[in-house]
C-alpha positions in Angstrom: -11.0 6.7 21.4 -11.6 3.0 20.2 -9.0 1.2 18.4 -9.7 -2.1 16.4 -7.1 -4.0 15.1 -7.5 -6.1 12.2 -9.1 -9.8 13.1 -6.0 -11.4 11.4 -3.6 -9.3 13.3 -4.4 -8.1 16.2 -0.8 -8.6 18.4 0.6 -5.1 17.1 -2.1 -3.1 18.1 -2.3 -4.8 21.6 1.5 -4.6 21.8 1.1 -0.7 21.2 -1.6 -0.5 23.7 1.0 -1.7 26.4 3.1 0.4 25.2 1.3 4.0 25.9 -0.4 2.8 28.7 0.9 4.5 31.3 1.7 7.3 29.0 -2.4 8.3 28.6 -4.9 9.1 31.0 -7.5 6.3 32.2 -10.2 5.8 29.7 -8.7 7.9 26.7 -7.9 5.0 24.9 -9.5 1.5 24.7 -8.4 -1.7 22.4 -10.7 -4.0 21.5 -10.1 -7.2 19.2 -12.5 -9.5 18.0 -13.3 -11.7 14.4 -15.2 -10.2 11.6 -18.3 -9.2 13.1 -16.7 -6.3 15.7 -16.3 -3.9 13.0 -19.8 -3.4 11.8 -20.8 -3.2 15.2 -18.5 -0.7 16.1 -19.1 1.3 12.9 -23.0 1.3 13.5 -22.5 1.7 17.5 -24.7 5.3 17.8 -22.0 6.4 20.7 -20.2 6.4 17.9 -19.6 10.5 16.2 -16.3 10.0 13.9 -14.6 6.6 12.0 -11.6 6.5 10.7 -10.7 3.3 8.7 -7.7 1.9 6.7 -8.1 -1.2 4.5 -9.4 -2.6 1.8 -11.8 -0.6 -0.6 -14.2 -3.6 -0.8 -14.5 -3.1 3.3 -14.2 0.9 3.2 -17.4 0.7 1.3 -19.4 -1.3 4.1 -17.8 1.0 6.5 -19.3 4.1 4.4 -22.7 2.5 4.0 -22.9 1.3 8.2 -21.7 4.8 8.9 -24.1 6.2 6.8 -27.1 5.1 9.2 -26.3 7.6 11.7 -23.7 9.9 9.4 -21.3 9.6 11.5 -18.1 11.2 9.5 -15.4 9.2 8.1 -11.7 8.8 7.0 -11.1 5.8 4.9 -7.5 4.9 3.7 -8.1 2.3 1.1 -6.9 0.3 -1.2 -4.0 1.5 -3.5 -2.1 0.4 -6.9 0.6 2.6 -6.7 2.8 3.5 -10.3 6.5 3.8 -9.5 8.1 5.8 -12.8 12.1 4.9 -13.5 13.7 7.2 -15.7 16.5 6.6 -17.8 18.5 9.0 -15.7 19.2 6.3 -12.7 22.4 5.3 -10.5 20.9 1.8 -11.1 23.0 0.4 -8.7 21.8 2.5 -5.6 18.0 2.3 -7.1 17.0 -1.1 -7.6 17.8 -2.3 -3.7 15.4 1.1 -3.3 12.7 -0.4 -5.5 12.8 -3.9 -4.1 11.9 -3.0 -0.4 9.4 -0.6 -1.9 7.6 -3.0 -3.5 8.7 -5.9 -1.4 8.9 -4.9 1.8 6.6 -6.5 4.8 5.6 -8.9 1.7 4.2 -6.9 -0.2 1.2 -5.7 2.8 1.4 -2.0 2.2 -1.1 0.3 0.6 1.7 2.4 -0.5 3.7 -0.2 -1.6 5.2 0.2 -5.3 2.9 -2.2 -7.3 3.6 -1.3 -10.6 7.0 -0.5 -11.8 7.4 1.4 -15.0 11.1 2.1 -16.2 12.0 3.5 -19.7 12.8 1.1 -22.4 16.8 2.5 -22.6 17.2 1.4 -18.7 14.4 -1.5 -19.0 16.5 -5.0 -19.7 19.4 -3.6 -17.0 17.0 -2.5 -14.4 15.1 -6.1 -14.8 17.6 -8.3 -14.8 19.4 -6.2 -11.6 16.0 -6.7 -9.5 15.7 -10.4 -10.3 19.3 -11.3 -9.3 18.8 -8.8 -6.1 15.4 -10.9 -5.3 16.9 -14.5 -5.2 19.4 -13.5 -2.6 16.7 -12.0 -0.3 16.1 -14.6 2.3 12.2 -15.4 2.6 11.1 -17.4 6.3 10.0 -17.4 9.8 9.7 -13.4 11.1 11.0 -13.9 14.5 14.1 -16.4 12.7 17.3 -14.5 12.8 18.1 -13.4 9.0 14.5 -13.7 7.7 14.4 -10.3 5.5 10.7 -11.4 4.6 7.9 -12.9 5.9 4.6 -14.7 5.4 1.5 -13.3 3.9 -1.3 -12.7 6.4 -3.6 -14.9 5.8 -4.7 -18.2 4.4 -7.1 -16.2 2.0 -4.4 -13.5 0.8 -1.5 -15.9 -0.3 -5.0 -17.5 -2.4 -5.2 -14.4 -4.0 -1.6 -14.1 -4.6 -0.9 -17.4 -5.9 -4.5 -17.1 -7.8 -2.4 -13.9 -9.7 0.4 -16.0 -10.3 -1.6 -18.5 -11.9 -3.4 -16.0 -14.2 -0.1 -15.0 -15.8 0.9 -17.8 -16.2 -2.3 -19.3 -17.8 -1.8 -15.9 -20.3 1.8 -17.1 -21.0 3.4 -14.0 -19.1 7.1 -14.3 -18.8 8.2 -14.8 -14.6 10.9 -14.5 -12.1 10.9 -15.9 -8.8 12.8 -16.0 -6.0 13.6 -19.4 -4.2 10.7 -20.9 -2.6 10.7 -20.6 1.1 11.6 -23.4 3.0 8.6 -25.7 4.0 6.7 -25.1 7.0 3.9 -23.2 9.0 3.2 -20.3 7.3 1.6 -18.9 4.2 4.4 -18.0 2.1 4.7 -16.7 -1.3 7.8 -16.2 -3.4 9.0 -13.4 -4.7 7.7 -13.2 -7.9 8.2 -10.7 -11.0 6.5 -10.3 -14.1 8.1 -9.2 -17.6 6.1 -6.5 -19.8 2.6 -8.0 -18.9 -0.1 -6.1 -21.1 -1.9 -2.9 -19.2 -5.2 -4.5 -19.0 -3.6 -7.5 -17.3 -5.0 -8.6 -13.8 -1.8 -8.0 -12.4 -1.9 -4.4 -13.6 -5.1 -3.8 -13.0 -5.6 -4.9 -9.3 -4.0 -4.4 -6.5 -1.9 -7.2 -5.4 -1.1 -6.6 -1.7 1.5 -9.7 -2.1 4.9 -10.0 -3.2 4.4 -10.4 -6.9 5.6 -7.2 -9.1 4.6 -6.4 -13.0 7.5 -4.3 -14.4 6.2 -2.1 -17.4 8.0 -0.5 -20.7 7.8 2.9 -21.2 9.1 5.2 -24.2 7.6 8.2 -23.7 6.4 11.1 -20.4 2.8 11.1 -22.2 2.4 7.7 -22.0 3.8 6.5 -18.9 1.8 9.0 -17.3 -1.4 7.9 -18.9 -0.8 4.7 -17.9 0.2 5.7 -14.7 -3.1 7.5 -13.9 -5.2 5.0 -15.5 -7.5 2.6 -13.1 -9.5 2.9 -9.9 -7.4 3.5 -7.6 -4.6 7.3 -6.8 -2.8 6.6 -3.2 0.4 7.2 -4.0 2.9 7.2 -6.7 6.8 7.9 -7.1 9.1 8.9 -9.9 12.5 8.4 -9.8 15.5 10.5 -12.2 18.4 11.9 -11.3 16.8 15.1 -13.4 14.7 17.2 -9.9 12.9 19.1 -12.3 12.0 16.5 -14.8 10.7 14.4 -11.5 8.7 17.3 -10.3 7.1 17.8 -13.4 5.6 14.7 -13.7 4.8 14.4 -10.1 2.5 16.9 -10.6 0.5 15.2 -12.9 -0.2 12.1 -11.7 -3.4 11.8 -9.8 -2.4 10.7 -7.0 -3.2 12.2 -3.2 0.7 11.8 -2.7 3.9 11.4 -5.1 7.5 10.9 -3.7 10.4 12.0 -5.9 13.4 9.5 -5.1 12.0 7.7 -2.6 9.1 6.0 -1.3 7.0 5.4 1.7 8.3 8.3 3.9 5.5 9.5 6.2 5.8 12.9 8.4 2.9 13.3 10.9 3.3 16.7 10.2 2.5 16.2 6.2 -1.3 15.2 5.1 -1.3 11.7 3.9 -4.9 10.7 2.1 -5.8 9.3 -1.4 -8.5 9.7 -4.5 -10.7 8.3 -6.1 -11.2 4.6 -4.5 -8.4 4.9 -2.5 -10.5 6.8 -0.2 -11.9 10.2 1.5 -10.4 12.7 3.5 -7.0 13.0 5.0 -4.4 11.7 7.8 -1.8 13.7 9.5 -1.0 17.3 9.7 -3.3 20.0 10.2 -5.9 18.2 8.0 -5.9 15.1 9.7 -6.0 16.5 13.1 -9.1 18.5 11.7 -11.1 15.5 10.7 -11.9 15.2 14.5 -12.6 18.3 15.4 -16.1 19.9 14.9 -16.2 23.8 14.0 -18.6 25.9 16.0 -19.9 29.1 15.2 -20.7 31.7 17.7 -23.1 34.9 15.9 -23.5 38.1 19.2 -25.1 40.8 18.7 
């Protein structure tokens, strides 16, 4: 097995290598890091029989066409814009910390993140005004700083894309809350940043922000929010959140999504099959299913 970390960061990977090192036998498992050219390489490499790939969908589509020279089989976990659905139901106390560090958490850098927040109209003004006092006494800085609760973005080129979302809604007059902005320094930093009611077809609805910028959406109605909810490109994951099990579970099961928590977010058992739809990619991780995507079956016909 090859492992390639990221080009931009590469220090977890190699820090996990060291870490099951003596744990595997020689040779099962080999790191290798290098800039932007590595992965084509690897992905086209004929020794190669099985790729598994989590990113972007942009790359996950060069990594299907270079795989496709030798059809090699693949797993790609893309890109994701996952709908988090409040309902009016709520300890809003206990849920808006839980929604923050969804969404917020590492930054913003998660596929399954929460990246857009709908909350019923009878909870929406509380639930708002809750998460922007909760974000301004969140402590942005330095990781390895003692009390830092959130980091930089990273790269140069993601906090651009951020700040470039930023810009659009404010350009479209959108109405925004940020948290304080981080000290100055090394780093690429972004503030926390949420945005009131912007419109669905909005760029910050529409794409995925992977940054710590949040639209928070008004909902009346099931029907609707799950419409809106299923709308787009992308069905990673999803959450709904009630105090109501049965309401939740109802509408879990019909968003499109290849995995919907009910109260919480993020949770991942290797035991349960983690994979999205449509272009947020092909195939499955974990469980059965995931251990499957690297086996081949054989069939033996005697007579």
């Amino acid at each position: 097995m090859v492992l390639k970390p990221s080009p931009v960061t590469p220090l977890t990977l190699l820090r996990f290598g060291a870490q099951v090192a003596d744990l595997l036998p020689p040779g099962v498992l080999t790191i290798v890091t290098g800039g932007d050219r590595l992965g084509p390489w690897l992905t086209a490499h004929p020794g190669i029989d099985k790729v598994s790939f989590t990113g972007s969908t942009d790359t996950g589509r060069q990594v299907m066409r270079s795989a496709a020279a030798t059809l090699k089989r693949i797993t790609l976990e893309l890109g994701g814009n996952d709908p988090a659905i409040v309902l009016p139901d709520v300890d809003l106390e206990a849920v808006v910390p839980r929604l923050f560090w969804a969404a917020f958490g590492n930054a913003g850098q998660v596929c399954i993140a929460v990246k857009r927040l709908y909350v019923h109209a009878a909870i929406y003004d509380r639930l708002r005004d809750a998460l922007v006092a909760y974000a301004r006494t969140v402590r942005i800085g330095d990781g390895a700083a003692e009390g830092t609760q959130i980091g930089p973005l990273s790269s140069g080129a993601q906090r651009d894309r951020v700040t470039s979302l930023i810009a659009d809604c404010r350009a479209h007059g959108y109405t925004l809350a940020s948290s304080e902005d981080p000290a100055p320094g090394p780093g690429y930093f972004v503030p926390v940043t949420i945005v009131d009611n912007p419109p669905d077809d909005s760029r910050i609805v529409r794409e995925e922000q992977f940054g710590p910028i949040l639209p928070l959406l008004r909902f009346s109605a099931v029907d609707e929010v799950v419409a809106r909810a299923n709308a787009g490109d992308y069905a990673l994951g999803a959450s709904v959140w009630s105090a109501d099990a049965g309401q939740a579970r109802d509408i879990a099961t019909r968003l499109a999504s290849g995995i919907v928590w009910i109260n919480e977010v993020q949770h991942l058992s290797p035991t349960v099959p983690f994979g999205g739809r449509r272009q947020s990619g092909i195939g499955m991780e974990n469980g059965i299913e995931g251990l499957k995507a690297y086996c081949d079956l054989r069939t033996i016909v005697t007579r």
